[in-house]
C-alpha angles and dihedrals in degrees: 000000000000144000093266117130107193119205099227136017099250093057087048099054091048087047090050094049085051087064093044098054098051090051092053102070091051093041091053089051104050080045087063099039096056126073128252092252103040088048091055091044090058095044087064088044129107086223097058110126095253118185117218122206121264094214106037132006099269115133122219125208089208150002103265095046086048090049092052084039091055091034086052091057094042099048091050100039110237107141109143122224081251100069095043103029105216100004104123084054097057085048099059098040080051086048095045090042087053094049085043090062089036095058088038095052089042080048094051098043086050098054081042093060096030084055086050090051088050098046093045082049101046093040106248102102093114093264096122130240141255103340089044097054091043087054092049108052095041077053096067102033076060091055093045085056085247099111121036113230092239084053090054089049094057095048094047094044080048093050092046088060103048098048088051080054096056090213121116107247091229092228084122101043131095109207108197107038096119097057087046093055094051083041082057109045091035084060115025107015115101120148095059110091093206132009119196113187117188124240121299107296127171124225120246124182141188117270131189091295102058105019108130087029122030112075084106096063095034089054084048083054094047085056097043102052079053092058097051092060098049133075132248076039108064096068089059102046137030108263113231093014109101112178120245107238094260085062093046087055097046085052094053086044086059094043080059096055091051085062096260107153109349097193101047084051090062087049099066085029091251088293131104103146112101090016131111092219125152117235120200138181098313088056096058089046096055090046100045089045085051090054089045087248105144111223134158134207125222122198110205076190089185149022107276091183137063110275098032093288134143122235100153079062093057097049090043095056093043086054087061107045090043104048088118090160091233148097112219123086116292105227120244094279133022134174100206129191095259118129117234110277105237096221118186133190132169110309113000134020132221140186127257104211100159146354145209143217124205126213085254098064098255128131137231133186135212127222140186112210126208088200088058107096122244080251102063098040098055079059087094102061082052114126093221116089101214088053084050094047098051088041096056092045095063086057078052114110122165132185099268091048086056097071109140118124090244137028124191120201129193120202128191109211104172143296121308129213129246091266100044085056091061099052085043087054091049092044093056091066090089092024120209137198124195118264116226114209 
C-alpha cells in the first residue's frame, strides 16, 4: 500500500489497518453511487480497482477480504523475511538479548542467595552471638514447658553477669583429664610401645551459646587453661581466669586494631562481637601473638599418604610431644610439658593433647573435642575400666579417621618481647603459614 518497511509484525498490522481504514469510507461511496448492474460489470472488468497483499502475492477483490487476508498472516505469523528484510535476524538477537538478562538476573538471585547461605554458616548474618543464642534457646526450652519462666529469669540474670564479667562461668569445662588419662595408659594399656600426653589441659565444650559455631574459641580456652599453669607463660596471662568467648572476640578484635592480619581483619569486616563467626587457625594466631605469646601456624596443604591420609601430620606431631632432650630410653608414658597443639580442618577444630604409638610401628592422636559433652568427658576419671576404655576411644584418631584435604596446626613455642611483637605484627600483613611438605 505504501513504502513503508515496518520493523515488526505487530506495527505493520496496525499500519496496515490505518490504510484500510481510510480507503473504506470512498470505497463505500463509489459502491452506492453505481448501479447493480455496472457494478457488476466492472467487477468482471480488467479495469476493476483490485488490492494485492503486502506480504505475499495474493490479489483481493476488496478491502475487507484484504484486511482478513493481511489479519490472517499476522495472527498466525507468517511474515516472510521479503517482505521485512532482516527482520528474522532483529528478532532473535531480541530473543537472545532477552535470554541474556533471564540467565544474569537468575545468576544474580542465586549468588544472592549462595552469599546468604555463607554468611548464616559462617555467623555473620545479623542474628546475634552468644547472648542471643543462649536466650534463644532458653527461650524455647520455655516455650516446650522444659524450662519455668522464673527459672529463665535466674540463668539469664546469671548469664548476664557473667558476660559483663568477661570470664568464662566454668559450667562447660573438665578440670583433671590429663592426669586420667596418665592414671589409664600407666594400668590397663598394653599394645602401644610409647604414650606422650601433653601438659595438663582442661576440657572446655560447647554449651547452648556457641553450639553449631564455637569449637574455634573453646579450643582457644583448652590452650589456654594449658598455658596458665606453665612458665615462661604465667607472667604473660592471668592464671585461673580463662576469657568467655565475648570477651575472646573483643581481644582478637583488638589484636586487629594493633595491625595483626590485615587481611583476616577485612574478612569479618573488622567485627566479631555480637556475631556467631567462626574463627580458625589465623585468628589464634593473632590473639596468642597480642598477648606476646609466640605461636606458629603449619599448613599440611595437602594428603601425603594413600587414601588421602597424613602421615607427615602424624610424625610431625609425634616430633613435638617427644622432644625429651635426652638420649636415654623414654619410659612407656609420659606426660610431658608440651601445650595442647590447636589443629583445624574445614569446618570444625580440635585439640591434640597426646599420641601413641603402637608395637607395630603405627600412630595414634589424641584429641580433645569441644563438641564431646561434660558427661562424657568426665568418663575418664571413672573408676571403672571399661568407662575409661570407651571414653578414651572416642579421643582415639588414627591415620585413616584424619582424612580431610588440609590440616592447619597451631604451635606455642614460648613469650616475646615487646619488639618481637612488633616485627610479628608487620610480618602478618602478608600472613604465612608453614608448608608442610
Amino acid at each position: 500500500m505504501c513504502a513503508l518497511v515496518c520493523t515488526d509484525a505487530f506495527i505493520l498490522q496496525e499500519h496496515v489497518e490505518l490504510h484500510l481504514l481510510e480507503e473504506s469510507p470512498a470505497e463505500e461511496a463509489v459502491l452506492g453511487a453505481t448501479s447493480s448492474t455496472e457494478a457488476a460489470s466492472s467487477s468482471n472488468s480488467s479495469g476493476g480497482k483490485s488490492y494485492e497483499c503486502p506480504l505475499c502475492s495474493v490479489v483481493c477483490g476488496d478491502c475487507y477480504s484484504l484486511q482478513e487476508h493481511v489479519e490472517l498472516h499476522l495472527d498466525y505469523g507468517t511474515v516472510t523475511s521479503a517482505v521485512s528484510p532482516g527482520s528474522d535476524l532483529r528478532l532473535a538477537r531480541r530473543l537472545q538479548e532477552e535470554e541474556k538478562q533471564r540467565r544474569k538476573e537468575q545468576e544474580a538471585k542465586r549468588e544472592a542467595e549462595e552469599f546468604k547461605k555463607l554468611q548464616r554458616q559462617f555467623g555473620v548474618d545479623g542474628r546475634g552471638g552468644y547472648r542471643k543464642q543462649m536466650e534463644r534457646t532458653m527461650e524455647k526450652a520455655v516455650s516446650r514447658g522444659v524450662m519455668l519462666p522464673a527459672d529463665f529469669h535466674n540463668k539469664r540474670a546469671e548469664m548476664m553477669e557473667a558476660l559483663a564479667s568477661g570470664v568464662d562461668d566454668g559450667r562447660t569445662r573438665t578440670q583433671g583429664v590429663l592426669g586420667a588419662l596418665y592414671v589409664y595408659y600407666q594400668r590397663e594399656v598394653r599394645d602401644c610401645v610409647h604414650v606422650w600426653l601433653s601438659a595438663d589441659t582442661d576440657h572446655f565444650c560447647s554449651s547452648e551459646g556457641d553450639m553449631g559455631w564455637g569449637c574455634g574459641y573453646r579450643n582457644f580456652q583448652m590452650l589456654l587453661s594449658s598455658l596458665q599453669r606453665m612458665e615462661p607463660y604465667t607472667t604473660r596471662l592471668s592464671e585461673g581466669s580463662v576469657p568467655s568467648i565475648p570477651r575472646v572476640q573483643v581481644l582478637i578484635e583488638g589484636a586487629w586494631r594493633e595491625g595483626l592480619d590485615p587481611q583476616g581483619a577485612t574478612h569479618f569486616n573488622q567485627r566479631l562481637q555480637g556475631t556467631r563467626a567462626w574463627i580458625g587457625a589465623t585468628e589464634i594466631y593473632a590473639l596468642c601473638t597480642s598477648l606476646r605469646v609466640s605461636a606458629r601456624v603449619l599448613d599440611f596443604h595437602q594428603p601425603t599418604g594413600p587414601g588421602d591420609t597424613h602421615p607427615r601430620l602424624f610424625d610431625w606431631v609425634k616430633q613435638y610431644f617427644s622432644q625429651t632432650g635426652g638420649a636415654r630410653l623414654p619410659p612407656r608414658v609420659v606426660q610431658t610439658t608440651q601445650p595442647p597443639l590447636y589443629l583445624q580442618h574445614q569446618g570444625h577444630s580440635r585439640s591434640i593433647v597426646g599420641v601413641e604409638q603402637k608395637k607395630n610401628g603405627s600412630l595414634c592422636l589424641l584429641l580433645l573435642d569441644p563438641g564431646c559433652s561434660p558427661g562424657d568427658v568426665r568418663k575418664l576419671m571413672s573408676q571403672d575400666g571399661s568407662t575409661v576404655s570407651t571414653a578414651v576411644r572416642r579421643m582415639r584418631k588414627f591415620s585413616g579417621n584424619l582424612k580431610h584435604r588440609q590440616y592447619q596446626v597451631v604451635v606455642v613455642d614460648g613469650v616475646l618481647s615487646p619488639e618481637e611483637k612488633q616485627t610479628r605484627v608487620l610480618n602478618s600483613r602478608t600472613l604465612q603459614a608453614e608448608r608442610i611438605p
